[in-house]
PAZAPA-4460 file (N, C-alpha, C; in steps of 0.05 Angstrom, whole numbers, plus 32768, in hexadecimal, padded with zeros to 4 digits):
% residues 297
    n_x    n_y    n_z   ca_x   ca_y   ca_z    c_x    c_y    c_z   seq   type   mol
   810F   7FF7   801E   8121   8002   800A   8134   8017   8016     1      X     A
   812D   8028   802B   813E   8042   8034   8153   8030   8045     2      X     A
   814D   8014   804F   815F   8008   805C   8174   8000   804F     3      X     A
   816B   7FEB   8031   8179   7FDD   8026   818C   7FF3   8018     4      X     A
   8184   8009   8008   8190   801B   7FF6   8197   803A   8004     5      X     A
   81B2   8042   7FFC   81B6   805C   8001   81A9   8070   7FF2     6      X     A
   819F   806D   7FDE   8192   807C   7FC3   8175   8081   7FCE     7      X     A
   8164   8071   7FE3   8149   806D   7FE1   813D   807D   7FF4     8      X     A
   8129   8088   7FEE   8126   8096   8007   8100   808F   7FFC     9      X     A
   80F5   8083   801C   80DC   807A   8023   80C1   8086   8028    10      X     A
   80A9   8096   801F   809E   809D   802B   8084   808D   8032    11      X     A
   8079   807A   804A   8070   8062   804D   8051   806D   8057    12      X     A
   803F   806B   8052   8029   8070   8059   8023   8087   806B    13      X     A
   802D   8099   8063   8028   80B4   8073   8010   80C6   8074    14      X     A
   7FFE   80CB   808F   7FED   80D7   8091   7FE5   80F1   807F    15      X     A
   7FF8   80FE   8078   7FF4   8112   806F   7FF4   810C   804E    16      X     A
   7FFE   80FF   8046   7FF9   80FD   8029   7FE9   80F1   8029    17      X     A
   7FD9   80E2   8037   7FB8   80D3   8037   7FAD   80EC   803B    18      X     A
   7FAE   8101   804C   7F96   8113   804B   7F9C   812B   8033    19      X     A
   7FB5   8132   8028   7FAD   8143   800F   7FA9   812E   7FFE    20      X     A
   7FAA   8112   7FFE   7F97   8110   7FE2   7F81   810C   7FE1    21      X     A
   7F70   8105   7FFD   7F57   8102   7FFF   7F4B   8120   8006    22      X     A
   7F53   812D   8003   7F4F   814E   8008   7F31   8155   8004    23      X     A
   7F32   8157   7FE5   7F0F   815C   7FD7   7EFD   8147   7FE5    24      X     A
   7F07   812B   7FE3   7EF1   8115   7FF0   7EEB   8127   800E    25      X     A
   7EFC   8127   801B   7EE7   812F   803C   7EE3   814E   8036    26      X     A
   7EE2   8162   8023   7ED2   8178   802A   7EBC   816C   8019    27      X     A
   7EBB   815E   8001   7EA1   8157   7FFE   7E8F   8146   800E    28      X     A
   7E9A   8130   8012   7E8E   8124   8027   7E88   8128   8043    29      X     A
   7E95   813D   804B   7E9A   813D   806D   7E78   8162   8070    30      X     A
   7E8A   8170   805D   7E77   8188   8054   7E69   8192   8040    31      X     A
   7E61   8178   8033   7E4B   8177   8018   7E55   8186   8010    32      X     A
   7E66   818E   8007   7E71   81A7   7FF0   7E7B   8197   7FD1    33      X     A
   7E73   81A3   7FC3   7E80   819E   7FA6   7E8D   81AC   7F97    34      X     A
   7E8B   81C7   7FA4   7E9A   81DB   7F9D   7EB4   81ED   7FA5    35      X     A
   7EB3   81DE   7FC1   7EC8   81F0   7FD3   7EE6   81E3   7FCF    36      X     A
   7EE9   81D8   7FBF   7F02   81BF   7FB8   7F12   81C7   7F9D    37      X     A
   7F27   81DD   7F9E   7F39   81D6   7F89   7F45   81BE   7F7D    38      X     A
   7F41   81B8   7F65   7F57   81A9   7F5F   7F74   81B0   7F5C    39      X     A
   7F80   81C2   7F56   7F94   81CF   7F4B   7F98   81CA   7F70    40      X     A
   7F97   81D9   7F88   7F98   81EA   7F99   7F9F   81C9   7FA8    41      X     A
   7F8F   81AB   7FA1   7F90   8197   7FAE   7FA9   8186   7FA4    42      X     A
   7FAE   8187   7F87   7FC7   8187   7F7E   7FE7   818C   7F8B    43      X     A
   7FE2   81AD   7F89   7FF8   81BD   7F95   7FFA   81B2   7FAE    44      X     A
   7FE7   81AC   7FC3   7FF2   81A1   7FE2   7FF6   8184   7FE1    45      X     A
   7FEF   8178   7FCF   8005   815B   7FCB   801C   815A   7FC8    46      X     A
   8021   8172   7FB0   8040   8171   7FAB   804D   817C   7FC2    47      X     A
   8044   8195   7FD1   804A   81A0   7FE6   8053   8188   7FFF    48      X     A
   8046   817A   8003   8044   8162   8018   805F   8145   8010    49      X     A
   8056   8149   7FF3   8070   813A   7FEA   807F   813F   7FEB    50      X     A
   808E   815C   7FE4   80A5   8168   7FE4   80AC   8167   8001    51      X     A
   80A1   8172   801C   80A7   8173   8036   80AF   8156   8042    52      X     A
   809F   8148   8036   80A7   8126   8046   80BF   8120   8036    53      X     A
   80C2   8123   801E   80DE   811A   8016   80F8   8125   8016    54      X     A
   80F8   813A   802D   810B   8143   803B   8117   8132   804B    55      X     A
   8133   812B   804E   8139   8114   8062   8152   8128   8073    56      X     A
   815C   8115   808D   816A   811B   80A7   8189   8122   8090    57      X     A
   8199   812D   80A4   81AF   812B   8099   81C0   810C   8096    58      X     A
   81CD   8105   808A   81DB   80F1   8089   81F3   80EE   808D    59      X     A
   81FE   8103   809B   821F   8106   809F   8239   810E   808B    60      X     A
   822B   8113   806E   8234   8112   8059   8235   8135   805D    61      X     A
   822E   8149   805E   8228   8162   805E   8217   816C   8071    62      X     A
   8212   8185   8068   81FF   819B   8075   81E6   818D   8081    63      X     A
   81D9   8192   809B   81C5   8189   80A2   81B1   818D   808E    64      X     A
   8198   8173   8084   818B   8176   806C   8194   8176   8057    65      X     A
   81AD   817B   8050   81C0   817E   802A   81B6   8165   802B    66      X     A
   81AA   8151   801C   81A9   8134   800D   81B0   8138   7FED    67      X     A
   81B9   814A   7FE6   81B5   8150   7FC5   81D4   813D   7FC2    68      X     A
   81BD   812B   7FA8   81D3   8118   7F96   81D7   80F8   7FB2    69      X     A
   81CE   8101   7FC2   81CD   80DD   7FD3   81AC   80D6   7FCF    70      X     A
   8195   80DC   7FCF   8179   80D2   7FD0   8176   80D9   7FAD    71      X     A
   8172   80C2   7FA1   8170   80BB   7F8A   8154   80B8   7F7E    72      X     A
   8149   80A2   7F95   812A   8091   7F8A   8118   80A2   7FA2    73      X     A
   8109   80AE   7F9D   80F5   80AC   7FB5   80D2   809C   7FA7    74      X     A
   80D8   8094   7FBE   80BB   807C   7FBE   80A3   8089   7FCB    75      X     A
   8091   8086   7FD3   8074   808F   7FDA   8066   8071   7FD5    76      X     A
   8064   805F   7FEE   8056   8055   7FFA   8035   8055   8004    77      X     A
   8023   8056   7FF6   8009   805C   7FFF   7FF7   8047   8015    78      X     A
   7FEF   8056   8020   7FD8   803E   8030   7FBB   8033   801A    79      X     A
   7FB5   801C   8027   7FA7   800D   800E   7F91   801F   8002    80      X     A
   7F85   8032   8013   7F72   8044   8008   7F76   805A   7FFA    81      X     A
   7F95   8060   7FFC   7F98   8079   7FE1   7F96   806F   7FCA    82      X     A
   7FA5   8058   7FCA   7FA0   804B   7FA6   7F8E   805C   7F9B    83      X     A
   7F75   8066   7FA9   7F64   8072   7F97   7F62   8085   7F87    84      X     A
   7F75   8095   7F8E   7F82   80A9   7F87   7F96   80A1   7F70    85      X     A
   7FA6   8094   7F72   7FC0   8088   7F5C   7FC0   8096   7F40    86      X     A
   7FA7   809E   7F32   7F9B   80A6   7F15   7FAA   80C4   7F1E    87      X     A
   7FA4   80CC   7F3D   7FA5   80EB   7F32   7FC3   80F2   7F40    88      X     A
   7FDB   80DC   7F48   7FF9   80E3   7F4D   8001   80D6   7F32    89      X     A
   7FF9   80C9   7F22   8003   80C1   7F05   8002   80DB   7EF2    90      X     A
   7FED   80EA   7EF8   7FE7   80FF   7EDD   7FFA   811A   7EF1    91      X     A
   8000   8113   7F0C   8013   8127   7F12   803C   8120   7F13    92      X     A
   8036   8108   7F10   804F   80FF   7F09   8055   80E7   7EFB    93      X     A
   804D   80F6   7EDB   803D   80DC   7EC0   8060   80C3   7EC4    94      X     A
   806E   80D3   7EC4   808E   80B9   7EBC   808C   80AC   7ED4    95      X     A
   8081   80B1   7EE9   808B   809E   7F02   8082   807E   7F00    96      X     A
   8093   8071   7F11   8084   805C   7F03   8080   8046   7F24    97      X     A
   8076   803C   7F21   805D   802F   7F3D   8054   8015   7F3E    98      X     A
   804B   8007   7F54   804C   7FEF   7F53   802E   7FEA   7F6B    99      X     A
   8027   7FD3   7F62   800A   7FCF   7F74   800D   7FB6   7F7D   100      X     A
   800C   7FB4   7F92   8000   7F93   7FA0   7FEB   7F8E   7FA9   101      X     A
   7FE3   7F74   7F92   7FD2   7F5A   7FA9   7FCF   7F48   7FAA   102      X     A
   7FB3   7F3D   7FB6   7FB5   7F1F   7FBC   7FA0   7F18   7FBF   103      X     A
   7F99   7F01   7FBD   7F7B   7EEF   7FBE   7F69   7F07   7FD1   104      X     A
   7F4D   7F0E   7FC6   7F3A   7F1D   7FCC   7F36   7F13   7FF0   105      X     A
   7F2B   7EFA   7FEF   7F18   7EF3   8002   7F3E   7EEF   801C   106      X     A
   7F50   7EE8   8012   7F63   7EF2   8028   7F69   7F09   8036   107      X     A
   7F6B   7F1F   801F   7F6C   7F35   8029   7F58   7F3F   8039   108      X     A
   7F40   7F4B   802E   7F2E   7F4F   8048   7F25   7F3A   8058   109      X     A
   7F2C   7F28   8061   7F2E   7F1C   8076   7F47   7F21   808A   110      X     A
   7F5D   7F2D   807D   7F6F   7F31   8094   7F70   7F49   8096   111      X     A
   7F62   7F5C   8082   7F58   7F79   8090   7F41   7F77   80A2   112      X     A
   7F2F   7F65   80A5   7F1F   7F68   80BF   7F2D   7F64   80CC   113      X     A
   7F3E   7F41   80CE   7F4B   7F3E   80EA   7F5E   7F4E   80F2   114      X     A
   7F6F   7F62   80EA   7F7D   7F6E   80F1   7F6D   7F8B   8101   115      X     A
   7F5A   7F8B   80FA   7F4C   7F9C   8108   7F45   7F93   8115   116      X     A
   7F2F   7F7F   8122   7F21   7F77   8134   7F38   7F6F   8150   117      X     A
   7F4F   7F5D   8142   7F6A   7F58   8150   7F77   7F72   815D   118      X     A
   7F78   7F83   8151   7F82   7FAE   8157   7F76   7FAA   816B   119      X     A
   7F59   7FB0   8172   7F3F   7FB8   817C   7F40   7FA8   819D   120      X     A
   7F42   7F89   8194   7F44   7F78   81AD   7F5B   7F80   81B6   121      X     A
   7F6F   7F85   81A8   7F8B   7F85   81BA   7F8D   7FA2   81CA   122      X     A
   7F7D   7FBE   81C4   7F7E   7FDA   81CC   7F63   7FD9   81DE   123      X     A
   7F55   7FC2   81EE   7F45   7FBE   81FB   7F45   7FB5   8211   124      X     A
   7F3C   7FBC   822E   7F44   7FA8   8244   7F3B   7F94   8248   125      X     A
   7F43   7F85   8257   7F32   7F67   8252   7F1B   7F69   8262   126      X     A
   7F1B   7F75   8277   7F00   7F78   8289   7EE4   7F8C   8280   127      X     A
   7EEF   7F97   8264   7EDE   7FAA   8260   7ED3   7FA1   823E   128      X     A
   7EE0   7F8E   8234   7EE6   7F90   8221   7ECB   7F81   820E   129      X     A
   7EB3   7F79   821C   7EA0   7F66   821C   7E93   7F83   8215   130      X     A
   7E8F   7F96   8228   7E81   7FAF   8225   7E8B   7FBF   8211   131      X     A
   7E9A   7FBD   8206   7EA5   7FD5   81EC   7E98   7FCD   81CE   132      X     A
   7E94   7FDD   81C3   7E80   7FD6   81AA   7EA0   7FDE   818D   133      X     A
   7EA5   7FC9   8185   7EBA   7FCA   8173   7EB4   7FDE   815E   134      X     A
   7EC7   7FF7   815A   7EC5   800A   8151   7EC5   7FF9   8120   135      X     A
   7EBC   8008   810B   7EB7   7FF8   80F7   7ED9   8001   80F0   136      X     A
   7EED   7FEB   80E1   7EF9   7FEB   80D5   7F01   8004   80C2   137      X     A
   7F1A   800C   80C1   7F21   8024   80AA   7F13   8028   8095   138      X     A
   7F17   800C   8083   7F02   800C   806B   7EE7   8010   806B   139      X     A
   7EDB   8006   8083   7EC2   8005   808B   7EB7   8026   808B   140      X     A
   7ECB   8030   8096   7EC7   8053   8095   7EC3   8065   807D   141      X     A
   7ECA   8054   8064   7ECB   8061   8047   7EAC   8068   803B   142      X     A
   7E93   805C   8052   7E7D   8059   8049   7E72   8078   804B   143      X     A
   7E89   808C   8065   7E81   80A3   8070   7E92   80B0   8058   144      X     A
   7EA7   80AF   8053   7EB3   80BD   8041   7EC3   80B4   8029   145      X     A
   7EA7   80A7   8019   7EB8   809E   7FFF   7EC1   80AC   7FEB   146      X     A
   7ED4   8098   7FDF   7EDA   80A5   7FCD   7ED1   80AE   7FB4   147      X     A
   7ED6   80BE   7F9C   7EBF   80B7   7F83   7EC8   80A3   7F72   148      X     A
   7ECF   808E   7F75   7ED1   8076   7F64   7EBE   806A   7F7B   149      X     A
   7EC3   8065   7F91   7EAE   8058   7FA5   7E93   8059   7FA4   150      X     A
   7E91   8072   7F9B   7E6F   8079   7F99   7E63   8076   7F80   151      X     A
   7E78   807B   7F6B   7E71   806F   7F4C   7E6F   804D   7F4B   152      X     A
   7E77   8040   7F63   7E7E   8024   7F60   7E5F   8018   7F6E   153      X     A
   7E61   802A   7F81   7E44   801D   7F8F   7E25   802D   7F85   154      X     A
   7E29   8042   7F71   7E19   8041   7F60   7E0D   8028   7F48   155      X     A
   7E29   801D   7F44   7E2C   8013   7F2E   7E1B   7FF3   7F35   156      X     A
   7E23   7FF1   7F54   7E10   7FD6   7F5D   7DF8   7FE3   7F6C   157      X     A
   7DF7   7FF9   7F68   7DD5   7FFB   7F72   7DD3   7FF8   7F8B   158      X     A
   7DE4   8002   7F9A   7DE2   7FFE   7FB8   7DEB   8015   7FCB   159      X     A
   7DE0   8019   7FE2   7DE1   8030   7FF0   7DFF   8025   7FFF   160      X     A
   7E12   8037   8007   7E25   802E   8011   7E25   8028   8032   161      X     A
   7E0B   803E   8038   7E05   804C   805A   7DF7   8022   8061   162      X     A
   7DEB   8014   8044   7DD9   7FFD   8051   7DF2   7FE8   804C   163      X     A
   7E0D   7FEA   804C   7E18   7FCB   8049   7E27   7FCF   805F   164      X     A
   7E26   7FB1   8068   7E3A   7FAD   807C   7E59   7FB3   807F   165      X     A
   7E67   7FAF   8091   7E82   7FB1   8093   7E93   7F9D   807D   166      X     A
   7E8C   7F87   8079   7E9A   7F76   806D   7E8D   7F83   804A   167      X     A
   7E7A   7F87   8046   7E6D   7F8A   802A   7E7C   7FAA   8025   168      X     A
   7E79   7FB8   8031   7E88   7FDD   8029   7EAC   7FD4   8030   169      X     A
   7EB6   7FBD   8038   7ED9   7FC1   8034   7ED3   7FB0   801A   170      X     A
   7EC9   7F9D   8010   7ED2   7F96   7FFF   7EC8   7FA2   7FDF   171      X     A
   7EB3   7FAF   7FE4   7EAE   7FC1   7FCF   7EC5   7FD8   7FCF   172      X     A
   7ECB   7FE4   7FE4   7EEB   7FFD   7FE0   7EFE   7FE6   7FD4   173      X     A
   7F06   7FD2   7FDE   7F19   7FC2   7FCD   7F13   7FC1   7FB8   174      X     A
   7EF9   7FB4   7FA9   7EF6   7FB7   7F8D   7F01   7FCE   7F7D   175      X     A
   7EFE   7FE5   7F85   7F02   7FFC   7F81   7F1D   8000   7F7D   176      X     A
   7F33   7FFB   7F91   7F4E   7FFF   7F8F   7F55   7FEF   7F78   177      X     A
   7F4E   7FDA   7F7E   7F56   7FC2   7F5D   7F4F   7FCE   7F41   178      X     A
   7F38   7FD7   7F41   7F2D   7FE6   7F2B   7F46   7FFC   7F21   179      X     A
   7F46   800D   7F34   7F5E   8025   7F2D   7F78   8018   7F28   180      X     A
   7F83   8009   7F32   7F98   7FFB   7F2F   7F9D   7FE6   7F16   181      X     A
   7F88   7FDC   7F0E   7F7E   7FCD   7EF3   7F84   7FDE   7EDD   182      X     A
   7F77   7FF7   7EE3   7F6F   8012   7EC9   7F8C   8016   7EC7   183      X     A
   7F90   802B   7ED9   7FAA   802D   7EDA   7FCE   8026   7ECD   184      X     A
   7FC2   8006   7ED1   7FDB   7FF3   7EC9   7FDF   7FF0   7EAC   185      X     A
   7FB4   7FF5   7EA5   7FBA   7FF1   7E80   7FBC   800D   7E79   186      X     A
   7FB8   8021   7E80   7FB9   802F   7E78   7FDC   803A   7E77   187      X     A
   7FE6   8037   7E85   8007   8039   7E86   8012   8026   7E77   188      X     A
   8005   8013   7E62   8017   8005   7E4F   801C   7FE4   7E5B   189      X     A
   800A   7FD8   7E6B   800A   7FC7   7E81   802A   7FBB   7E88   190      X     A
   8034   7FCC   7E90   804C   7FC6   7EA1   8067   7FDB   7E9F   191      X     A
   8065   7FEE   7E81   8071   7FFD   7E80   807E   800C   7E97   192      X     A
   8068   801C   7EA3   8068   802B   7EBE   805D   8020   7EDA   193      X     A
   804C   8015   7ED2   803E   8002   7EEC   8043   7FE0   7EEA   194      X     A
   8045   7FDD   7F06   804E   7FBE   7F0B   8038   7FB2   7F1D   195      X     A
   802C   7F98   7F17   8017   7F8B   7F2A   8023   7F7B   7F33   196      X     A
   802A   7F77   7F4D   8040   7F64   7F5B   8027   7F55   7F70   197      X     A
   8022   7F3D   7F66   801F   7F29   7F73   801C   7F20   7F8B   198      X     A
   801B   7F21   7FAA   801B   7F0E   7FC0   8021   7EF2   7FBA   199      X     A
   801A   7EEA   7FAD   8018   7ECC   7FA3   803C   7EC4   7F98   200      X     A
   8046   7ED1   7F87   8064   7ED9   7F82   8070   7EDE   7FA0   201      X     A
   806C   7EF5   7FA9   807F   7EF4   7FBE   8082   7EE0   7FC6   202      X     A
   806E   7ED5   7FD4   8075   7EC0   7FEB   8081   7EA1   7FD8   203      X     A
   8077   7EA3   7FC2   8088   7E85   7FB0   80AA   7E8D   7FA9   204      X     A
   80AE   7EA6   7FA6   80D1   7EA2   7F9D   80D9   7EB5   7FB9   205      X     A
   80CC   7EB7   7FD2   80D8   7EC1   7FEA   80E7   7ED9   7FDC   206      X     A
   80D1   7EE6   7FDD   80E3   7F08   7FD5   80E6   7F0B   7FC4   207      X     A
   80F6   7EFB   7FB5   810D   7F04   7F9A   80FA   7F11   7F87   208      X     A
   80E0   7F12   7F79   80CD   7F24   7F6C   80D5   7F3C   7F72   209      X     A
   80D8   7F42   7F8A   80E5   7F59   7F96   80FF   7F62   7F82   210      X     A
   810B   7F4F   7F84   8129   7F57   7F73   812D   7F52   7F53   211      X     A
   8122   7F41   7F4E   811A   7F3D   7F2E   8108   7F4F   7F1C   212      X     A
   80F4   7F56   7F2C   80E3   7F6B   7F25   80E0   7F88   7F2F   213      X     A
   80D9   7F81   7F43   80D0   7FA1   7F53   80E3   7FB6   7F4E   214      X     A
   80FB   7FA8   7F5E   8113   7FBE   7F5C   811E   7FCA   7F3B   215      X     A
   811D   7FB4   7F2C   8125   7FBA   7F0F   810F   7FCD   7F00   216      X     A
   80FA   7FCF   7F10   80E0   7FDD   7F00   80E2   7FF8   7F09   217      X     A
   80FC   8000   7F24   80F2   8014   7F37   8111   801A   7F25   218      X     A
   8121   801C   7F19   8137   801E   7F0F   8151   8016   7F29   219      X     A
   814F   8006   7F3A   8162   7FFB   7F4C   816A   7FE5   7F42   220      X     A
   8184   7FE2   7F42   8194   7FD0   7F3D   819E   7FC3   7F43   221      X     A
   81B3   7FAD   7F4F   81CA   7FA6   7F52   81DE   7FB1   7F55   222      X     A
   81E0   7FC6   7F49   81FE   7FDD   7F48   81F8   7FF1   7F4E   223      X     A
   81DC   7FF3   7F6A   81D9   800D   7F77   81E2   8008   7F90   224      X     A
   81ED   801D   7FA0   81F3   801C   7FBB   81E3   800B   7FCB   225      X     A
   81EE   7FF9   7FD6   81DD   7FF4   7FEC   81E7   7FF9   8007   226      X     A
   81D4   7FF7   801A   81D8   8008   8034   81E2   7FF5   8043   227      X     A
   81FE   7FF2   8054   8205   7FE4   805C   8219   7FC4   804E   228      X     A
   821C   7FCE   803A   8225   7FBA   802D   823F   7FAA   802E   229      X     A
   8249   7FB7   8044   8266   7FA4   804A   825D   7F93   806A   230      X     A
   824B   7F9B   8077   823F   7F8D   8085   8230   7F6D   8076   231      X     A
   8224   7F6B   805F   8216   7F5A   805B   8229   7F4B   803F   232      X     A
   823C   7F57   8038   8255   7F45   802B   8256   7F2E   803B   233      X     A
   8265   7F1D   8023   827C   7F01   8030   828A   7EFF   800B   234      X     A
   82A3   7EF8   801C   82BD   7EFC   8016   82CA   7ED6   800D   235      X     A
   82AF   7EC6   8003   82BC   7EAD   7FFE   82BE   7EAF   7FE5   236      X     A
   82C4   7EC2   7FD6   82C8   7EBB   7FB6   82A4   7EBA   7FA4   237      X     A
   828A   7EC5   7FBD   827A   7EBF   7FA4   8272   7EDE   7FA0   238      X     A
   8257   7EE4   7F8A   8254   7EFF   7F7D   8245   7F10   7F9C   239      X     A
   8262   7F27   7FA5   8255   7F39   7FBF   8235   7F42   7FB3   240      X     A
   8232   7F47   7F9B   8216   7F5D   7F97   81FB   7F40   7F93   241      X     A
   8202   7F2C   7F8A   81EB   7F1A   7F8C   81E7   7F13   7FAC   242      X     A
   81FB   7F0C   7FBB   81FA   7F13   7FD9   81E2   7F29   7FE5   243      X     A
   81ED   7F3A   7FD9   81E3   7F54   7FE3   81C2   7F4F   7FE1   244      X     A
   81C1   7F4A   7FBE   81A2   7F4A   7FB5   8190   7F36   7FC3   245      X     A
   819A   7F1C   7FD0   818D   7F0A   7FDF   8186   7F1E   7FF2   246      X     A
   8199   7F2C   8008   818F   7F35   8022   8180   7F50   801A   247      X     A
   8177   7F5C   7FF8   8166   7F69   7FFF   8152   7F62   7FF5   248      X     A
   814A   7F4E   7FED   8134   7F34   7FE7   812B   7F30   8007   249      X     A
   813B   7F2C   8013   8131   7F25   8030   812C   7F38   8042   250      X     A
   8134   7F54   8047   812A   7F64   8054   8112   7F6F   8042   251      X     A
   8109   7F6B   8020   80F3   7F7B   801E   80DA   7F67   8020   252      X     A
   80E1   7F4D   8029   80CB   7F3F   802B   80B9   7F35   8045   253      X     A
   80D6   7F4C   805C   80D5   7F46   806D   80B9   7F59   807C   254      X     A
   80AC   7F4A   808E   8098   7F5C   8096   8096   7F6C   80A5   255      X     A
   8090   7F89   80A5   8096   7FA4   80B7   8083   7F9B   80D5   256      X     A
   8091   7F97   80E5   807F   7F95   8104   8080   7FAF   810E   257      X     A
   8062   7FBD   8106   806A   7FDE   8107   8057   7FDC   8122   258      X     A
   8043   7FCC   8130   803E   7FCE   814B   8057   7FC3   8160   259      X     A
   806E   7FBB   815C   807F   7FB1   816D   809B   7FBB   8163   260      X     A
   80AB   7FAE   816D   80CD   7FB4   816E   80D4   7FA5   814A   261      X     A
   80E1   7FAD   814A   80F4   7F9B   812E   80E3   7F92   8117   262      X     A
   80F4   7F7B   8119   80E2   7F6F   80F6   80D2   7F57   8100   263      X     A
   80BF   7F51   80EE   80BE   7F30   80F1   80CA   7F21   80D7   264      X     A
   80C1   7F08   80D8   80D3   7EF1   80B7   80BF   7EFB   809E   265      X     A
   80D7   7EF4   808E   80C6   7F00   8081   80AB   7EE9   807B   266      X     A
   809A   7EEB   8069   807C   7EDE   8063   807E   7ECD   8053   267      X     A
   8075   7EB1   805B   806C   7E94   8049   8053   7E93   8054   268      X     A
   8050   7E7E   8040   8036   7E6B   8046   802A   7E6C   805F   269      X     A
   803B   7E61   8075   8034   7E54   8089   8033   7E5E   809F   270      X     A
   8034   7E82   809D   8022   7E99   80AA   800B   7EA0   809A   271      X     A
   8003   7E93   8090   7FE4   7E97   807B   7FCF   7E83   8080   272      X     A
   7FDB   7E69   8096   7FCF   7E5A   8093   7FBC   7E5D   80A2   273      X     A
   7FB9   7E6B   80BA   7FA7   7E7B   80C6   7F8C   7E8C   80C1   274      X     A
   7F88   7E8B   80A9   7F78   7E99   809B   7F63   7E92   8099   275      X     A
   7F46   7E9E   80A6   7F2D   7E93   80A7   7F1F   7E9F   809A   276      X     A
   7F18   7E98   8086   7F08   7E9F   8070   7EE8   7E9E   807C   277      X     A
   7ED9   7EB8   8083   7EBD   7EB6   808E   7EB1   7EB8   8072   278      X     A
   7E8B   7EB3   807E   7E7C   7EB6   8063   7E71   7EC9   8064   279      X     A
   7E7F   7EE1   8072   7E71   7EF6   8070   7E92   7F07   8057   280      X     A
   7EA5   7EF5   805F   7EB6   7EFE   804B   7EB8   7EF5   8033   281      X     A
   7EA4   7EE0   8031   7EA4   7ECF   8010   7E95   7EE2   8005   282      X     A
   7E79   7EEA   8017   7E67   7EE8   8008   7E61   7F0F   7FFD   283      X     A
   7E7C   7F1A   8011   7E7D   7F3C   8002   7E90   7F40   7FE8   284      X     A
   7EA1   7F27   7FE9   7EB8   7F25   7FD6   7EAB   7F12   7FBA   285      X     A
   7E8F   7F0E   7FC3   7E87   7EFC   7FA6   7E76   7F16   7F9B   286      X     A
   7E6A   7F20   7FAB   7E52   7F38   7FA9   7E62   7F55   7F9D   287      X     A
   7E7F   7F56   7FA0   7E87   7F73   7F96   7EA2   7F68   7F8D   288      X     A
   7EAD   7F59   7F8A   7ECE   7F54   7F84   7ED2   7F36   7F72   289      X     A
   7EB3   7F26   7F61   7EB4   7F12   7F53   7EC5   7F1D   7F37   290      X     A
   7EDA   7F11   7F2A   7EE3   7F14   7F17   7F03   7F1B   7F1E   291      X     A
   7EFF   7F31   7F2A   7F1B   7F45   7F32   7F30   7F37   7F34   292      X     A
   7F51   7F3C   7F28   7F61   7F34   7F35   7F5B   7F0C   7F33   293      X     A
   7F4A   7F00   7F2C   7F4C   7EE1   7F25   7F39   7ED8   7F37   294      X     A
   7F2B   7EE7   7F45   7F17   7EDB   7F55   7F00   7ED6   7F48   295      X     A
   7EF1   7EBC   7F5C   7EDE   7EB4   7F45   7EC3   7EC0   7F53   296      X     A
   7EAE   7EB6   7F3A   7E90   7EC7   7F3D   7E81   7EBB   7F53   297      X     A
***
């Protein structure tokens, strides 16, 4: 979006707004405390953290830092594990309005192991790499410091979190994100303010969900600046702004290659086809994630 639009300004999975909102979770969890955790005090350093990241560079337009009246939309991007949080940036900014993605259960944590296990082999030497004991997955880590929907969830199935495996504790935190994101969506009027955008959509109209929906839900238009837009004109007599809206259909579907240089294409089918569905991933995704999202029991 900060690419496509002059108005947009990005804040994409940033460390620091993951740790003020998981704030109370690691002093409770990290220092058994239940008491030492403002809410008010955990609040204030969100907004604090938000306000600082949505400061942007100068843009040539003015004063180093002046952006006032060019950054319009700012976005906040979460990594898959703040979702959990989402209940408590809605009741701090009730009009905002937000969007969730996903996709078939047993795909997703399957390409969150492999992308880990894949990380792990690739940051490994080959001569040593037989001897290294693969460190557990991000999600896998939530078992040390869950969240409290996590621990109300694995209450709820009667299970210790310290006794499930790697594959059984990511897909129980997934249940969990879906849950919040479910509540959430009805509770905002199901679609009023919150949008459930699909994987399954993207990759069938190649982006354009992106432009039919997303953008119109985020109040972007057609008749907002776009960045670069006499670059991505043509001049044969057809509509410059449906032009436009194709190439930002295609850069938002395009996939961020944030371990390498540039972009990659954007995502079909036939980078999915790859997908090995284990039965240690059926059988945590039947055990904590049957129903969710269209999956079956």
């Amino acid at each position: 979006l900060s690419y496509a639009y002059d108005s947009t300004h990005v804040i994409s999975k940033h460390p620091a707004l993951r740790d003020a909102l998981s704030a109370c979770d690691v002093i409770r969890n990290r220092y058994r405390s239940e008491d030492n955790c403002s809410e008010d005090k955990r609040r204030r350093l969100i907004r604090d953290v938000i306000a600082l990241l949505s400061r942007t560079s100068d843009d040539g337009s003015g004063a180093k830092g002046d952006t006032t009246g060019r950054v319009e939309h700012l976005f906040l991007r979460l990594d898959g594990a703040s979702t959990a949080y989402l209940p408590d940036l809605r009741s701090m900014y009730p009009n905002v309005k937000w969007t969730f993605s996903y996709r078939n259960a047993e795909e997703t944590l399957s390409k969150t192991m492999h992308r880990h296990h894949e990380s792990h082999n690739n940051n490994s030497s080959s001569s040593i790499s037989s001897a290294v004991v693969s460190p557990p997955p991000p999600c896998a880590k939530s078992k040390r410091n869950p969240t409290t929907n996590l621990q109300q969830k694995s209450q709820q199935h009667n299970v210790e979190l310290e006794g499930l495996n790697h594959y059984q504790v990511c897909a129980l935190q997934l249940s969990t994100l879906l849950d919040v994101a479910l509540e959430e969506h009805e509770q905002s009027g199901g679609g009023s303010s919150g949008l459930l955008v699909s994987y399954e959509d993207v990759v069938k109209t190649s982006g354009r969900v992106f432009v039919d929906e997303v953008l119109p839900h985020f109040g972007l238009t057609q008749g907002d600046k776009l960045r670069n837009k006499r670059k991505y004109s043509i001049n044969d007599g057809n509509n410059d702004k449906d032009f436009n809206m194709d190439r930002v259909a295609e850069m938002l579907s395009t996939k961020s290659n944030s371990r390498g240089k540039g972009k990659e294409r954007g995502w079909d089918k036939s980078m999915e086809e790859d997908i090995v569905i284990s039965e240690e991933v059926r059988d945590a995704v039947k055990l904590f994630m049957g129903g969710l999202m269209g999956e079956s029991n």
